[in-house]
PyMOL Python script that loads the backbone (N, CA, C, O; Angstrom):
from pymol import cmd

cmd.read_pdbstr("""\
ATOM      1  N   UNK A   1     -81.649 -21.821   3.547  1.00  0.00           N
ATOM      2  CA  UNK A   1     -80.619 -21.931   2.547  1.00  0.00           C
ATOM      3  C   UNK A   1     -81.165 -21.448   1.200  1.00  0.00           C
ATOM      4  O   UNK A   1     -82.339 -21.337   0.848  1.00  0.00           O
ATOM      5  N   UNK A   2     -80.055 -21.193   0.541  1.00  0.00           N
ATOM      6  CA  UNK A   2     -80.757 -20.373  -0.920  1.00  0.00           C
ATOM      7  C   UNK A   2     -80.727 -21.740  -1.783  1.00  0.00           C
ATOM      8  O   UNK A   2     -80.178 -22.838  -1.685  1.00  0.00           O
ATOM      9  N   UNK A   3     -81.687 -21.036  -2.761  1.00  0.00           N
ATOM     10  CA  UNK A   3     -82.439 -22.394  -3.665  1.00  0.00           C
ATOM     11  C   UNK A   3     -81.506 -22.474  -4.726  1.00  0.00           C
ATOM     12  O   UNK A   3     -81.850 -23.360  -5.509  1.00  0.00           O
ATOM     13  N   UNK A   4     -80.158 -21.736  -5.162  1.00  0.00           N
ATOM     14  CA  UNK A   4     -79.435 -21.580  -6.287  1.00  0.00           C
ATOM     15  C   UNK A   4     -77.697 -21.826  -5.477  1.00  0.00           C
ATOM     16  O   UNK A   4     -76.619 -21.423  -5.913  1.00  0.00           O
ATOM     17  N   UNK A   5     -77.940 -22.534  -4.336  1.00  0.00           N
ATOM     18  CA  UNK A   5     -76.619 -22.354  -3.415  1.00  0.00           C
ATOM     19  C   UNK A   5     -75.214 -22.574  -4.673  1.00  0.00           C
ATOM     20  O   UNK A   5     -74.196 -21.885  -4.610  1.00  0.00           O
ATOM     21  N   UNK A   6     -75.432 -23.624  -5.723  1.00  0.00           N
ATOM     22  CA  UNK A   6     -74.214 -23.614  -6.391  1.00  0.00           C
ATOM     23  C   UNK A   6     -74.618 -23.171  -7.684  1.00  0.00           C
ATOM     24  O   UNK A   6     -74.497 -23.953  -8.627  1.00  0.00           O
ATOM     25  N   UNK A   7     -74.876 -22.534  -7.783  1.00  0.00           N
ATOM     26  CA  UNK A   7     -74.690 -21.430  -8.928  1.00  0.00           C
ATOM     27  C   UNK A   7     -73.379 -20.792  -8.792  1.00  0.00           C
ATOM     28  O   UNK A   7     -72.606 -20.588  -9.727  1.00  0.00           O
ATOM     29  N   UNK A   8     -73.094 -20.359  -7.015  1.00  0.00           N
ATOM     30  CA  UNK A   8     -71.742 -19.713  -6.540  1.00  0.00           C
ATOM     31  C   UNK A   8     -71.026 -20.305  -6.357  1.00  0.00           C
ATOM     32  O   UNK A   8     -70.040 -19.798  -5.821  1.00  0.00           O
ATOM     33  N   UNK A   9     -70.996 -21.850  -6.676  1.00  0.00           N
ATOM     34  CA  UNK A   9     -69.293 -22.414  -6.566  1.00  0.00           C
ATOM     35  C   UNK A   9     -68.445 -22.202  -8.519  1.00  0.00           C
ATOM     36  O   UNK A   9     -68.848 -22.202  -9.683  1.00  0.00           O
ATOM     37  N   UNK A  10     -67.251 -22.068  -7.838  1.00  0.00           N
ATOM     38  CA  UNK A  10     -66.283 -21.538  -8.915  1.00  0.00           C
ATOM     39  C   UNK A  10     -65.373 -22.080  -8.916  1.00  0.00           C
ATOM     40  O   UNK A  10     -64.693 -22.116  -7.891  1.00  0.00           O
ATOM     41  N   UNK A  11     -64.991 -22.712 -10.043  1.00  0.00           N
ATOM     42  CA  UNK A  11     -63.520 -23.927 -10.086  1.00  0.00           C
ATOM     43  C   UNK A  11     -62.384 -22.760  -9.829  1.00  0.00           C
ATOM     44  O   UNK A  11     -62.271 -21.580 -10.160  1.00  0.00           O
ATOM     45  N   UNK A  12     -61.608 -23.694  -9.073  1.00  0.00           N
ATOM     46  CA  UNK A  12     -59.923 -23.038  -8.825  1.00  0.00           C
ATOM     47  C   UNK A  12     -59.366 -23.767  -9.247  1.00  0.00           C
ATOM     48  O   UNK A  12     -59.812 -24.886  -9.500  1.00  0.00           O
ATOM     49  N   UNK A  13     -57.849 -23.286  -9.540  1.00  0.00           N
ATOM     50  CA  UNK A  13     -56.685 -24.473  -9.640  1.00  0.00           C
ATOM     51  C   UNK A  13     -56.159 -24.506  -8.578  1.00  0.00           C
ATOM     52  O   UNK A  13     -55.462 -23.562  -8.206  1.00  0.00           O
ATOM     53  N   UNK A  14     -56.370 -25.683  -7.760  1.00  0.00           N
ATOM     54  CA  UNK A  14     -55.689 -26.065  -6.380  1.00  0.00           C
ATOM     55  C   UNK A  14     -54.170 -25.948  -6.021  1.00  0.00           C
ATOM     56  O   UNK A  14     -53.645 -25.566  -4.975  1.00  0.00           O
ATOM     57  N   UNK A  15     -53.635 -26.373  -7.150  1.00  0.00           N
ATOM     58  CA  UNK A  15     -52.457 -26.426  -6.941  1.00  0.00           C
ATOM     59  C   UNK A  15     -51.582 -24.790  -6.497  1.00  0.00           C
ATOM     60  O   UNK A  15     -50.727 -24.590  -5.634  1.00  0.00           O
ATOM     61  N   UNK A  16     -52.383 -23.584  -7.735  1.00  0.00           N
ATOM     62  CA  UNK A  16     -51.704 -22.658  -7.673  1.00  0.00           C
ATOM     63  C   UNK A  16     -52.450 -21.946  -5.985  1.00  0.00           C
ATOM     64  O   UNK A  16     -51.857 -21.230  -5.178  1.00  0.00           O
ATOM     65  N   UNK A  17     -53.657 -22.380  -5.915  1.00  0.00           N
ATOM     66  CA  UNK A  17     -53.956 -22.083  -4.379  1.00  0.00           C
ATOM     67  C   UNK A  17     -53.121 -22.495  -3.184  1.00  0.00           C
ATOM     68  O   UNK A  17     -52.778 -21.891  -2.168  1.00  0.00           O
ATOM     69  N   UNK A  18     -52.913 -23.669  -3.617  1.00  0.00           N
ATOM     70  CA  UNK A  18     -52.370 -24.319  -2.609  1.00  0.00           C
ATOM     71  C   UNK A  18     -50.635 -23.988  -2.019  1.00  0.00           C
ATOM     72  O   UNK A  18     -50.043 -24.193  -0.959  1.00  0.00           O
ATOM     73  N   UNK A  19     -50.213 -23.287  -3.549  1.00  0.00           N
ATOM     74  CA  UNK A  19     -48.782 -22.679  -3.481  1.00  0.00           C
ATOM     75  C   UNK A  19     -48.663 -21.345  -2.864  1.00  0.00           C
ATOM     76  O   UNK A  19     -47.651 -21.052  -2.228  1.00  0.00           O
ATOM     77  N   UNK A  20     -49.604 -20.552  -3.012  1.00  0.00           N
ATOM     78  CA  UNK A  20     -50.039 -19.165  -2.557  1.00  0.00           C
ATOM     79  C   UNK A  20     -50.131 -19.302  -0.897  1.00  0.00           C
ATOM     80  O   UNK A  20     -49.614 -18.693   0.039  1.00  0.00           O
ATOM     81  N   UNK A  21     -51.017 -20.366  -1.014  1.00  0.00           N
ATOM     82  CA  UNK A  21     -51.510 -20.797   0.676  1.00  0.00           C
ATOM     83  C   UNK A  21     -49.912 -20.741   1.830  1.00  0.00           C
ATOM     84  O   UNK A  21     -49.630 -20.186   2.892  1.00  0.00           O
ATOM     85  N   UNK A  22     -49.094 -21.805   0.705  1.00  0.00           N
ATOM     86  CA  UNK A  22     -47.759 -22.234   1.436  1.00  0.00           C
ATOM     87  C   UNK A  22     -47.053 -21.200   1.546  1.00  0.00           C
ATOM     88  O   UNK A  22     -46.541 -21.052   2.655  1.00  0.00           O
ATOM     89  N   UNK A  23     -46.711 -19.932   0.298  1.00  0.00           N
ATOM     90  CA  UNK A  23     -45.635 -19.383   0.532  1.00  0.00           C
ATOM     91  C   UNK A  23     -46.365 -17.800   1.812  1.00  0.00           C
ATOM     92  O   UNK A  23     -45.649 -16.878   2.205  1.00  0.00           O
ATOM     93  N   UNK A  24     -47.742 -17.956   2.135  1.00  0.00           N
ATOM     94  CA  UNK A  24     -47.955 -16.940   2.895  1.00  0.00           C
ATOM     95  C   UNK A  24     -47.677 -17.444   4.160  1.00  0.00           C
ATOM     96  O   UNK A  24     -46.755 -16.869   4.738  1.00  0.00           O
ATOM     97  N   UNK A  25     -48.237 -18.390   4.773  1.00  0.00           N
ATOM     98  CA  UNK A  25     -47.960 -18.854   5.814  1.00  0.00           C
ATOM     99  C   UNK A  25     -46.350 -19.529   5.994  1.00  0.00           C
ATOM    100  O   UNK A  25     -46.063 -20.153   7.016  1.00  0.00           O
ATOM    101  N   UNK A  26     -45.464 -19.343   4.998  1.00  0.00           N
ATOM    102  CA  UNK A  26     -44.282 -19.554   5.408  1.00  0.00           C
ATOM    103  C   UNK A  26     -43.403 -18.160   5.838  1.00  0.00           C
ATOM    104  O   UNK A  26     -42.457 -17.933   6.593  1.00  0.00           O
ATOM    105  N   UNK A  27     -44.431 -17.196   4.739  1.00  0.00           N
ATOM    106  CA  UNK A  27     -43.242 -16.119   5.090  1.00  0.00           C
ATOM    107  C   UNK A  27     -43.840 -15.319   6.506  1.00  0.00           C
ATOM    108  O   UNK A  27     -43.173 -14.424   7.024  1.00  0.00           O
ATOM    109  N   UNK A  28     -45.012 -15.695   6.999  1.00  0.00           N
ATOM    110  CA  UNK A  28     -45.647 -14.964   8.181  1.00  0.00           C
ATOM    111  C   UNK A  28     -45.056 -15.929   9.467  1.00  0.00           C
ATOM    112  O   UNK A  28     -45.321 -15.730  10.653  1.00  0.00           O
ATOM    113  N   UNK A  29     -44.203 -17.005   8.940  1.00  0.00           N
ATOM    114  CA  UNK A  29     -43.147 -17.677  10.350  1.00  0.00           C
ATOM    115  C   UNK A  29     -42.115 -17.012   9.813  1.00  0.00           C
ATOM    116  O   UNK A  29     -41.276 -17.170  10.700  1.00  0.00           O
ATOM    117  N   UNK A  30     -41.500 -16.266   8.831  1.00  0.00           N
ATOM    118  CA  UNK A  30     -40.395 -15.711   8.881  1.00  0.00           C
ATOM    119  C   UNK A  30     -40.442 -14.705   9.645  1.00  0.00           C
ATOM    120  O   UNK A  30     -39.696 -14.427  10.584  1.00  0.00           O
ATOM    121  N   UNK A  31     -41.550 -14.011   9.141  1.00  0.00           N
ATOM    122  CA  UNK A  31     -41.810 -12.686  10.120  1.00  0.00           C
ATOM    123  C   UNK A  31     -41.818 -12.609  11.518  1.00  0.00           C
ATOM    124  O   UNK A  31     -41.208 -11.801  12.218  1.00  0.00           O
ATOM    125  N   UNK A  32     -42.696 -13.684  11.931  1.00  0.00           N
ATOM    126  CA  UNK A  32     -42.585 -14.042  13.145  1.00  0.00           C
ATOM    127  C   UNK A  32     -41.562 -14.354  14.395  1.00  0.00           C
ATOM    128  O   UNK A  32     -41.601 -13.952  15.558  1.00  0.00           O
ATOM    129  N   UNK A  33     -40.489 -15.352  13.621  1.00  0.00           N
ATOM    130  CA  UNK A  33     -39.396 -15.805  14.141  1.00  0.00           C
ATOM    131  C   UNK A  33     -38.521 -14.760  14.254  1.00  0.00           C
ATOM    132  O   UNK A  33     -37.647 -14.873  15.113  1.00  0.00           O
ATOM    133  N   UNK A  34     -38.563 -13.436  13.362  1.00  0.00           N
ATOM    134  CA  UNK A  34     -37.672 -12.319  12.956  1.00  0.00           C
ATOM    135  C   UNK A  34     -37.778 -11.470  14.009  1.00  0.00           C
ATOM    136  O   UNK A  34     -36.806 -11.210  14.718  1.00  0.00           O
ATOM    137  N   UNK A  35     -39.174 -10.876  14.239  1.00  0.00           N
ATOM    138  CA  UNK A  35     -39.729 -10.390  15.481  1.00  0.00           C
ATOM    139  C   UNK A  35     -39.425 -10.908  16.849  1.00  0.00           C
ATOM    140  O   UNK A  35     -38.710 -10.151  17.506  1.00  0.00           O
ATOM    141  N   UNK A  36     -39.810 -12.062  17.466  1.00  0.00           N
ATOM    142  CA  UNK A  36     -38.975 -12.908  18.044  1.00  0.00           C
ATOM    143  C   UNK A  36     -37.268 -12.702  18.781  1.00  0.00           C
ATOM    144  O   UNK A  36     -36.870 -12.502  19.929  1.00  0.00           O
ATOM    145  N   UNK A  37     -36.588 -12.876  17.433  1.00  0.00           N
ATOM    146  CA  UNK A  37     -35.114 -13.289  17.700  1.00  0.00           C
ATOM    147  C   UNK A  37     -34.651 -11.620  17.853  1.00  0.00           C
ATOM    148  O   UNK A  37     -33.532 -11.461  18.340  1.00  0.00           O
ATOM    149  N   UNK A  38     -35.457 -10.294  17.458  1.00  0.00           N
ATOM    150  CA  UNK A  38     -34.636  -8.872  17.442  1.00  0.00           C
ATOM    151  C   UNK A  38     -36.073  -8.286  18.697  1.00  0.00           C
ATOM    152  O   UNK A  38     -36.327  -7.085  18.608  1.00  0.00           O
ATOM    153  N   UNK A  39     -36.726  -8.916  19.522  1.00  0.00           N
ATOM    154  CA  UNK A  39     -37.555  -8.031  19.935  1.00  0.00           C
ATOM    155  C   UNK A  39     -38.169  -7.324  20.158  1.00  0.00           C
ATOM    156  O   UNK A  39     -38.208  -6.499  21.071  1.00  0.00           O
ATOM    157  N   UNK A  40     -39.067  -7.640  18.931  1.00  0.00           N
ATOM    158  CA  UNK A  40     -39.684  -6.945  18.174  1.00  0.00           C
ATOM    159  C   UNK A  40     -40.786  -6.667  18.701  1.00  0.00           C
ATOM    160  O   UNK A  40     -41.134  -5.492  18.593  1.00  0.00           O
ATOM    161  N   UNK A  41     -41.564  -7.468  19.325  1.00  0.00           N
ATOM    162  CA  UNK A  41     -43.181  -7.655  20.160  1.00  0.00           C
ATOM    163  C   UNK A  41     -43.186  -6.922  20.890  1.00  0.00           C
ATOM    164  O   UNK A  41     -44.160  -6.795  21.631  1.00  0.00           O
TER     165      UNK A  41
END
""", "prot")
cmd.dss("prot")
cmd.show_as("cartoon", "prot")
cmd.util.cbc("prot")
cmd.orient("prot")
């Protein structure tokens, strides 16, 4: 392990991560379900 391991941690704002997080994985079940329902696969 490196001797400076957190030197590389870097504050986020969780929240705006956490909104980013939600709206990708919501719109990749839109996509999904879209593909799906027109036969798409």
């Amino acid at each position: 392990m490196e001797p400076n391991v957190f030197d590389k941690v870097h504050e986020i704002d969780l929240k705006k991560t956490m909104e980013k997080s939600y709206i990708d994985y919501a719109m990749s079940v839109i996509a999904a379900r879209r593909c799906l329902m027109y036969g798409m696969v």
